[in-house]
PDB file with one MODEL, atoms N, CA, C and O in Angstrom:
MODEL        1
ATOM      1  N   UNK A   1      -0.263  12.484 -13.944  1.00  0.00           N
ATOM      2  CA  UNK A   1      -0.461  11.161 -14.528  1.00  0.00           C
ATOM      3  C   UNK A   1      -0.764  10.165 -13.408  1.00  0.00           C
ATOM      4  O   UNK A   1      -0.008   9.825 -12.498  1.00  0.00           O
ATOM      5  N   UNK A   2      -2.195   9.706 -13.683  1.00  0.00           N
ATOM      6  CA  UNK A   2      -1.950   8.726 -12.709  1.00  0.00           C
ATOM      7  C   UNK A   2      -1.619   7.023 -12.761  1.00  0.00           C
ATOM      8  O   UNK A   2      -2.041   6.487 -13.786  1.00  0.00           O
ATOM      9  N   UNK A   3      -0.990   6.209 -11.884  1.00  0.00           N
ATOM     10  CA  UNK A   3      -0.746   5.295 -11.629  1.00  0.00           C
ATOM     11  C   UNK A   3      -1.291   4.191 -12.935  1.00  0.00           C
ATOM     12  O   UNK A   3      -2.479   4.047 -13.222  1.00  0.00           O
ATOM     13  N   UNK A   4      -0.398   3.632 -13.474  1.00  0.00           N
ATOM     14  CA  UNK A   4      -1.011   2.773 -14.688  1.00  0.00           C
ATOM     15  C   UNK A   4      -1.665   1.765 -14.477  1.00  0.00           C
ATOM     16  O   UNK A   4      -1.030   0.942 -13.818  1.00  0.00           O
ATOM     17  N   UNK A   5      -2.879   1.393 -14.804  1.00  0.00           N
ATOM     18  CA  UNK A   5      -3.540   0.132 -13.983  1.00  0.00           C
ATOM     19  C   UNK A   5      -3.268  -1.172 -14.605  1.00  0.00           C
ATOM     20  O   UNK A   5      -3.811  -2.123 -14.043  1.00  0.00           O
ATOM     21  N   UNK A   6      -2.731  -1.367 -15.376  1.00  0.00           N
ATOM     22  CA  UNK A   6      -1.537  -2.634 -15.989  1.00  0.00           C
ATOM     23  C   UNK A   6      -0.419  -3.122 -14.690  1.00  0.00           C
ATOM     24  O   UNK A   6      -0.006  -4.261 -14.471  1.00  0.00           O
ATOM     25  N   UNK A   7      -0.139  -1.999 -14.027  1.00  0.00           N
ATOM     26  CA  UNK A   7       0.662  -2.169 -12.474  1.00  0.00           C
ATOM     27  C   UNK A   7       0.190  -2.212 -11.634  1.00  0.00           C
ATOM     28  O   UNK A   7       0.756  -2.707 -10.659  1.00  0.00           O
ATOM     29  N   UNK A   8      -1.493  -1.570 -11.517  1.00  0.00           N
ATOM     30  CA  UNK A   8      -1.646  -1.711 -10.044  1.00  0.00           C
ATOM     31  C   UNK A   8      -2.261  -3.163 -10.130  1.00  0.00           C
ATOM     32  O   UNK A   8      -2.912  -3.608  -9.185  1.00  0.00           O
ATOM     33  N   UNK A   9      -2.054  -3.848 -11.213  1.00  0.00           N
ATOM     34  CA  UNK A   9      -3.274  -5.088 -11.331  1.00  0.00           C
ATOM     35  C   UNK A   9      -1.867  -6.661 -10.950  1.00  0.00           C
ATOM     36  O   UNK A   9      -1.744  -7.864 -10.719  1.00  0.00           O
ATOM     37  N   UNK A  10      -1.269  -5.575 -11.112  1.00  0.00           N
ATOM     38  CA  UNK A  10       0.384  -7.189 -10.902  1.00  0.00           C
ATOM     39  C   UNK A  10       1.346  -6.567  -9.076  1.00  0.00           C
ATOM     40  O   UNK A  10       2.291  -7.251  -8.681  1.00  0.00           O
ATOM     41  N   UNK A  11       1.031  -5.679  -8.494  1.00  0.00           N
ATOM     42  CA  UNK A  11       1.267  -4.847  -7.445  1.00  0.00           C
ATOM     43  C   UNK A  11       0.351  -5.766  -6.555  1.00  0.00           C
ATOM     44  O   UNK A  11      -0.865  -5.952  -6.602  1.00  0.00           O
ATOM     45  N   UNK A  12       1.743  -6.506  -5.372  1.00  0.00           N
ATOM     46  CA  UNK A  12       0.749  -7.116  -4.136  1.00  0.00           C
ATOM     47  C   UNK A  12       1.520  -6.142  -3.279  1.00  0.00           C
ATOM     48  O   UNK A  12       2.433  -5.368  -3.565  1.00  0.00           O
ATOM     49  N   UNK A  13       0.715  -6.473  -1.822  1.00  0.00           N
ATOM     50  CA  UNK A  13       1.392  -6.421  -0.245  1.00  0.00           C
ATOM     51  C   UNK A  13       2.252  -6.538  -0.239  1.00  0.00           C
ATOM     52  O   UNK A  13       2.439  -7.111  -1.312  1.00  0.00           O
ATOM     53  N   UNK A  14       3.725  -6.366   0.498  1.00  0.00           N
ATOM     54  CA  UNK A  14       4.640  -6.714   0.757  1.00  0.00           C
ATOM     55  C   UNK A  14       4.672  -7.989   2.078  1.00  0.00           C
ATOM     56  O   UNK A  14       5.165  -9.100   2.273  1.00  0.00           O
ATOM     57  N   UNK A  15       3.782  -6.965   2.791  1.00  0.00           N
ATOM     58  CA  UNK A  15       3.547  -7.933   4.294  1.00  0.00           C
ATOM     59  C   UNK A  15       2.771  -9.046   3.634  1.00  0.00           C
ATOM     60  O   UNK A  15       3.406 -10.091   3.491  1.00  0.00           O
ATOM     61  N   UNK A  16       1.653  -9.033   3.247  1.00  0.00           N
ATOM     62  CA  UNK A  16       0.423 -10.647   3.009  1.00  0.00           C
ATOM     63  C   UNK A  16       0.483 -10.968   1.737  1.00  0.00           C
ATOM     64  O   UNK A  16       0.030 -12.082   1.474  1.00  0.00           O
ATOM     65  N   UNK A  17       0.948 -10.273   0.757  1.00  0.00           N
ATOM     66  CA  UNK A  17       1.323 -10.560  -0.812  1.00  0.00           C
ATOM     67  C   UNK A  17      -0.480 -10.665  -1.384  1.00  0.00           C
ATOM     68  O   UNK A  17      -0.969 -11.231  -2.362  1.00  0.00           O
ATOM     69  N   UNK A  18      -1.132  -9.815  -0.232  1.00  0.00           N
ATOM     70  CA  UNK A  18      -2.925  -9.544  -0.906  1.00  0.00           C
ATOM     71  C   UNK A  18      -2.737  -8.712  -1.973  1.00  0.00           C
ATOM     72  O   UNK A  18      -1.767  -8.172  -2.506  1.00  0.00           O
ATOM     73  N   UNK A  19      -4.032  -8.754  -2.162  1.00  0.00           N
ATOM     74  CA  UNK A  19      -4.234  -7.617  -3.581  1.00  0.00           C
ATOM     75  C   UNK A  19      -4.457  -5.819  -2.481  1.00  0.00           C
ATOM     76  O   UNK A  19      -4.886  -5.717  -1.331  1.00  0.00           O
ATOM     77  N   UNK A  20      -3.946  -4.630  -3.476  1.00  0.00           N
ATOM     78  CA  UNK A  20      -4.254  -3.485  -3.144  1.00  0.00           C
ATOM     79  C   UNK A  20      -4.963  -3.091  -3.908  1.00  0.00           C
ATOM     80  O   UNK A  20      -5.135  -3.715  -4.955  1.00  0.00           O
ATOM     81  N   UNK A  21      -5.668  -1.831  -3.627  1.00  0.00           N
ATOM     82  CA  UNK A  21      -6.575  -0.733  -4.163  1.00  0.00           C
ATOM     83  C   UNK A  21      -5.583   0.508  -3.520  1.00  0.00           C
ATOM     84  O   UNK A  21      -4.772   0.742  -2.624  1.00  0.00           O
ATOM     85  N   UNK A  22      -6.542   1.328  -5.096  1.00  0.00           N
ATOM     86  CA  UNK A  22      -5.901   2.418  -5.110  1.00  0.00           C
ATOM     87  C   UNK A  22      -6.607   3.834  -4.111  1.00  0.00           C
ATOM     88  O   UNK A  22      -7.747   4.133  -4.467  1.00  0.00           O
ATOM     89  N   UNK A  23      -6.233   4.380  -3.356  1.00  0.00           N
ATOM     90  CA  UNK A  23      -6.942   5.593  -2.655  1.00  0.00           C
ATOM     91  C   UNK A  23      -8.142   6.175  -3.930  1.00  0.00           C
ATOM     92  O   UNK A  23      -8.302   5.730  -5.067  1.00  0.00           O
ATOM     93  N   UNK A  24      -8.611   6.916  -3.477  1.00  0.00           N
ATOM     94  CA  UNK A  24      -9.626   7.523  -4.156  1.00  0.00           C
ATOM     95  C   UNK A  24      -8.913   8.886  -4.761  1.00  0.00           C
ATOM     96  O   UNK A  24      -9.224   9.272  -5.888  1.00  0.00           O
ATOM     97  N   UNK A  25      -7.678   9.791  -3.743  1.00  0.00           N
ATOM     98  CA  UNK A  25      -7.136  10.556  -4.431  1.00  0.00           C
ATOM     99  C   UNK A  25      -5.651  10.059  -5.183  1.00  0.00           C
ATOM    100  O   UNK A  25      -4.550  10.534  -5.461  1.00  0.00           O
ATOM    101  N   UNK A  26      -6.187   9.157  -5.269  1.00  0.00           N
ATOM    102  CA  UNK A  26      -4.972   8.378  -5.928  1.00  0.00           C
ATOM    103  C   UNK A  26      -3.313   8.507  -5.698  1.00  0.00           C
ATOM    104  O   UNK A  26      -2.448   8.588  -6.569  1.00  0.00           O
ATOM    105  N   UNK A  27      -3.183   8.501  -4.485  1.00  0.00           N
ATOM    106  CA  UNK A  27      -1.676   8.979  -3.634  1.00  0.00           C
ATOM    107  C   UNK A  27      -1.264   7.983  -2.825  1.00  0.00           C
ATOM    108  O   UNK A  27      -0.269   7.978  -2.100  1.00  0.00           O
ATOM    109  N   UNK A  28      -2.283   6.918  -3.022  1.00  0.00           N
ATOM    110  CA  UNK A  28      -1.741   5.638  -2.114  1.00  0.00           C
ATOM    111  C   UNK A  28      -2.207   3.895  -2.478  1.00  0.00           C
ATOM    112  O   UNK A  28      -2.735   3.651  -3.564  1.00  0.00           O
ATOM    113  N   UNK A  29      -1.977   2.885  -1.567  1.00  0.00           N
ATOM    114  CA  UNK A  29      -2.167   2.093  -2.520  1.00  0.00           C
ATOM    115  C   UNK A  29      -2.507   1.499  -0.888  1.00  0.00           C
ATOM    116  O   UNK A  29      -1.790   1.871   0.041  1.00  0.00           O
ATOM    117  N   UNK A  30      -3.704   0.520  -0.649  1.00  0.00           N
ATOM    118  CA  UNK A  30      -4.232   0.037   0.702  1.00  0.00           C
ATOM    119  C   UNK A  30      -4.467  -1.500   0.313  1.00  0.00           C
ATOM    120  O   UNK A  30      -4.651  -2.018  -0.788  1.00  0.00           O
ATOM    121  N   UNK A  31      -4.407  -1.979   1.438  1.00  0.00           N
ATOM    122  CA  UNK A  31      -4.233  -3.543   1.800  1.00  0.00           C
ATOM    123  C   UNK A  31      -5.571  -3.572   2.630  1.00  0.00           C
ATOM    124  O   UNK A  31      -5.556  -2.995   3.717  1.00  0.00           O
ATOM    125  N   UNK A  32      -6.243  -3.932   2.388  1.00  0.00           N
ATOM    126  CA  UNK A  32      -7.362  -4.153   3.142  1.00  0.00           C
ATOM    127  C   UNK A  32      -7.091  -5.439   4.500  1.00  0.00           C
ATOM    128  O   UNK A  32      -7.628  -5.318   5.601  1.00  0.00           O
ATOM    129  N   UNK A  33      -6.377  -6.355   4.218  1.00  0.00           N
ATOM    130  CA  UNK A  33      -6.267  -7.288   5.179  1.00  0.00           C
ATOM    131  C   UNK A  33      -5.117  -7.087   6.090  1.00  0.00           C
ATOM    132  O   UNK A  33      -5.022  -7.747   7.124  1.00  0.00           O
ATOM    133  N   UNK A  34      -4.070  -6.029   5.680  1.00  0.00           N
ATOM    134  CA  UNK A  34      -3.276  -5.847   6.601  1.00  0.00           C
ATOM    135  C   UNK A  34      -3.616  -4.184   7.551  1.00  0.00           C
ATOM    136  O   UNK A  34      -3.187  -3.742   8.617  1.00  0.00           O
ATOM    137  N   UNK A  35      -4.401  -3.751   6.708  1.00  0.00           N
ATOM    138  CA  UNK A  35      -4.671  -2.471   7.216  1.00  0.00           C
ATOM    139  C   UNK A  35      -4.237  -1.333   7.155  1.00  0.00           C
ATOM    140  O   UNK A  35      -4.696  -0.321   7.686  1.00  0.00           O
ATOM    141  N   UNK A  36      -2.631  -1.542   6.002  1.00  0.00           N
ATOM    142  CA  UNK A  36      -2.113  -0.500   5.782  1.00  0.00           C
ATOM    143  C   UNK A  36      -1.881   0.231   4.174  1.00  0.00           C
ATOM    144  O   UNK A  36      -1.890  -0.453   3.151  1.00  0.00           O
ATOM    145  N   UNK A  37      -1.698   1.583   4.178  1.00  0.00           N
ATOM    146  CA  UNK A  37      -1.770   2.489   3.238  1.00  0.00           C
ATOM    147  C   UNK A  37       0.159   2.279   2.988  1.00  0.00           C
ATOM    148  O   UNK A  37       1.126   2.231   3.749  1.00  0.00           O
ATOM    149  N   UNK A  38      -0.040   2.204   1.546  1.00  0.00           N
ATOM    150  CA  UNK A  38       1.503   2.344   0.998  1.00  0.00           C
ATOM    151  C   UNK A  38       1.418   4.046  -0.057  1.00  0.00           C
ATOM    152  O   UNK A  38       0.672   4.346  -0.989  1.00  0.00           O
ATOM    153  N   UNK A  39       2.300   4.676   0.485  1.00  0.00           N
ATOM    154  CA  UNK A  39       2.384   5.726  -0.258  1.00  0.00           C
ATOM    155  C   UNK A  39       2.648   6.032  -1.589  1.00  0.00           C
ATOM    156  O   UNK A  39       3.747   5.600  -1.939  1.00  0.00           O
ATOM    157  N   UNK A  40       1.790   6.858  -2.799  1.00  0.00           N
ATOM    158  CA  UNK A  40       2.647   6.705  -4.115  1.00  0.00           C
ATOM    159  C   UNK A  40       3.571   8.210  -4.084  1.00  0.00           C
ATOM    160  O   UNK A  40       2.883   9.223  -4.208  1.00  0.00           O
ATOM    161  N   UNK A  41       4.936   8.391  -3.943  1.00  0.00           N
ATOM    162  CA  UNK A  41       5.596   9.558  -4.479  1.00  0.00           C
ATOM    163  C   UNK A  41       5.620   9.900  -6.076  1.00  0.00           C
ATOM    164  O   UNK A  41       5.310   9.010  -6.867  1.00  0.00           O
ATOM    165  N   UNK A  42       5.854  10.719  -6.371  1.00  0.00           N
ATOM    166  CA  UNK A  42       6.518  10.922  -7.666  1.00  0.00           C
ATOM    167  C   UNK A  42       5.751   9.710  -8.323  1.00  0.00           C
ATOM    168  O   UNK A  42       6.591   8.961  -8.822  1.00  0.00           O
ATOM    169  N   UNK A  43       4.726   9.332  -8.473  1.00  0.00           N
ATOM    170  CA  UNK A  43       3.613   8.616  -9.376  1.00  0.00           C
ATOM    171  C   UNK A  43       4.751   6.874  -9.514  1.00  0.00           C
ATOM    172  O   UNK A  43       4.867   6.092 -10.458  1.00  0.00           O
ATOM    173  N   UNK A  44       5.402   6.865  -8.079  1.00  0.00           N
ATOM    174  CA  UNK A  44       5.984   5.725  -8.117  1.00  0.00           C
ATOM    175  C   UNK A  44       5.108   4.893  -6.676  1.00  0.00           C
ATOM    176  O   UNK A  44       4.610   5.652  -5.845  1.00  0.00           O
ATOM    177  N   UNK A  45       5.013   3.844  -6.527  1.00  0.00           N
ATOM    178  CA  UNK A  45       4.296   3.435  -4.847  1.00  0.00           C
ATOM    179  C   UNK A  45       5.762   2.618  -4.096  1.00  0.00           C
ATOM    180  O   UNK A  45       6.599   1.820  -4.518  1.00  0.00           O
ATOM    181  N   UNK A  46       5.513   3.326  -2.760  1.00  0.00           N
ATOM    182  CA  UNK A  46       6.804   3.299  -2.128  1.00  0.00           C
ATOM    183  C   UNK A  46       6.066   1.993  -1.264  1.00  0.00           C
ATOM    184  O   UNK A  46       5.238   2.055  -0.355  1.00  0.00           O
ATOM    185  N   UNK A  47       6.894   0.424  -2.112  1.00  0.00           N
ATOM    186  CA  UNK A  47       5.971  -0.655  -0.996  1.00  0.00           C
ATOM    187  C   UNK A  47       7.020  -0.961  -0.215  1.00  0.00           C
ATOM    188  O   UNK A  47       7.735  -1.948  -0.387  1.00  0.00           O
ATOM    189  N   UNK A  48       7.162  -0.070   0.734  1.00  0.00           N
ATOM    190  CA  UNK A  48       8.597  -0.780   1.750  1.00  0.00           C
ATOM    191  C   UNK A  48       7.374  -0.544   3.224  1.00  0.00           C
ATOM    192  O   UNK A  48       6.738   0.496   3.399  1.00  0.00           O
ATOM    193  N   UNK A  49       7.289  -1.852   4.178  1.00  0.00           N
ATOM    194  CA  UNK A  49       6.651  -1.926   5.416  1.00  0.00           C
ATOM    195  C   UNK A  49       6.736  -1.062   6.146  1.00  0.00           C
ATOM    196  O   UNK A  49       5.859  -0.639   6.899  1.00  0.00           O
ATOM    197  N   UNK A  50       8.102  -0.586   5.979  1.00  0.00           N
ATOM    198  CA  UNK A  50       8.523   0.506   6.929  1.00  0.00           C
ATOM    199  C   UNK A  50       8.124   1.940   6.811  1.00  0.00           C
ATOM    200  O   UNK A  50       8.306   2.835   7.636  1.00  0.00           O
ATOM    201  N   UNK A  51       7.446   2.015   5.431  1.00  0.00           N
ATOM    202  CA  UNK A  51       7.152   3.083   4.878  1.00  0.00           C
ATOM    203  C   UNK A  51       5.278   3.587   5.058  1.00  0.00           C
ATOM    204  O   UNK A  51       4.606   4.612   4.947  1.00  0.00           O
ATOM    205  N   UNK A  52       5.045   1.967   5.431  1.00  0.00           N
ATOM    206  CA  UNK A  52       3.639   2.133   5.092  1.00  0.00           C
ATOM    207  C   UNK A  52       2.740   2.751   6.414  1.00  0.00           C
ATOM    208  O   UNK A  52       3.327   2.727   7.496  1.00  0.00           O
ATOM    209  N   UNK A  53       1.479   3.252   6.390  1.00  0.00           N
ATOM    210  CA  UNK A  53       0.740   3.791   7.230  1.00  0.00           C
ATOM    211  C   UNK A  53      -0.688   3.130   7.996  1.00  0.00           C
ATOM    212  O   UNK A  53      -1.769   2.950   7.436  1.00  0.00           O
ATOM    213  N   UNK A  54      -0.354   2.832   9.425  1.00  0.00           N
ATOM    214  CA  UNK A  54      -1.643   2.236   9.669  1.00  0.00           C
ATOM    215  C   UNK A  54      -2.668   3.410   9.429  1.00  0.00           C
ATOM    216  O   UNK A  54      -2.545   4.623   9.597  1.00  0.00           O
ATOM    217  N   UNK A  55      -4.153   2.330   8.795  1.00  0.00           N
ATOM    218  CA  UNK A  55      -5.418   2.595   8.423  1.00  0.00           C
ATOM    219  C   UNK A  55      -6.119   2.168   9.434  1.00  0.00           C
ATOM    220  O   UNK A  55      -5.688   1.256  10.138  1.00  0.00           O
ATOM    221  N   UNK A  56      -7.564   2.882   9.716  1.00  0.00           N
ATOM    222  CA  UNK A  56      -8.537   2.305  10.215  1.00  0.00           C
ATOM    223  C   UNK A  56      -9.758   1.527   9.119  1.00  0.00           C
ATOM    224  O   UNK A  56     -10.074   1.493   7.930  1.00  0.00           O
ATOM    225  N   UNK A  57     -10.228   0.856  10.709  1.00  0.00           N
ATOM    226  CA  UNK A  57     -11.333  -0.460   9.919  1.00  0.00           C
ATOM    227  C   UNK A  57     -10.904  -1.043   9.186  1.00  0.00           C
ATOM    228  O   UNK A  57     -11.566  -1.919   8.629  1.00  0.00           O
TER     229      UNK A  57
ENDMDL
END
């Protein structure tokens, strides 16, 4: 099941409170202005900073 888009549409940043997009294999959730990937486990998205993954570009 993936990610309900009713949530990913109310789902900001933690760090810049920007808008995210969803990965393409749909396992993560990216910040374009901060640069980082938030992980989804268990079809939940884990938005803790500490959790998240620097991206390139």
């Amino acid at each position: 099941m993936a990610l309900n888009k009713d949530l990913l549409n109310i789902l900001a940043c933690p760090k810049c409170k920007g808008d995210l997009t969803l990965t393409e294999a749909e396992d993560g959730l990216i910040c374009h202005a901060c640069k980082l990937r938030y992980p989804i486990r268990d079809e939940i998205p884990v938005m803790l900073i500490d959790e998240a993954e620097a991206i390139e570009g």
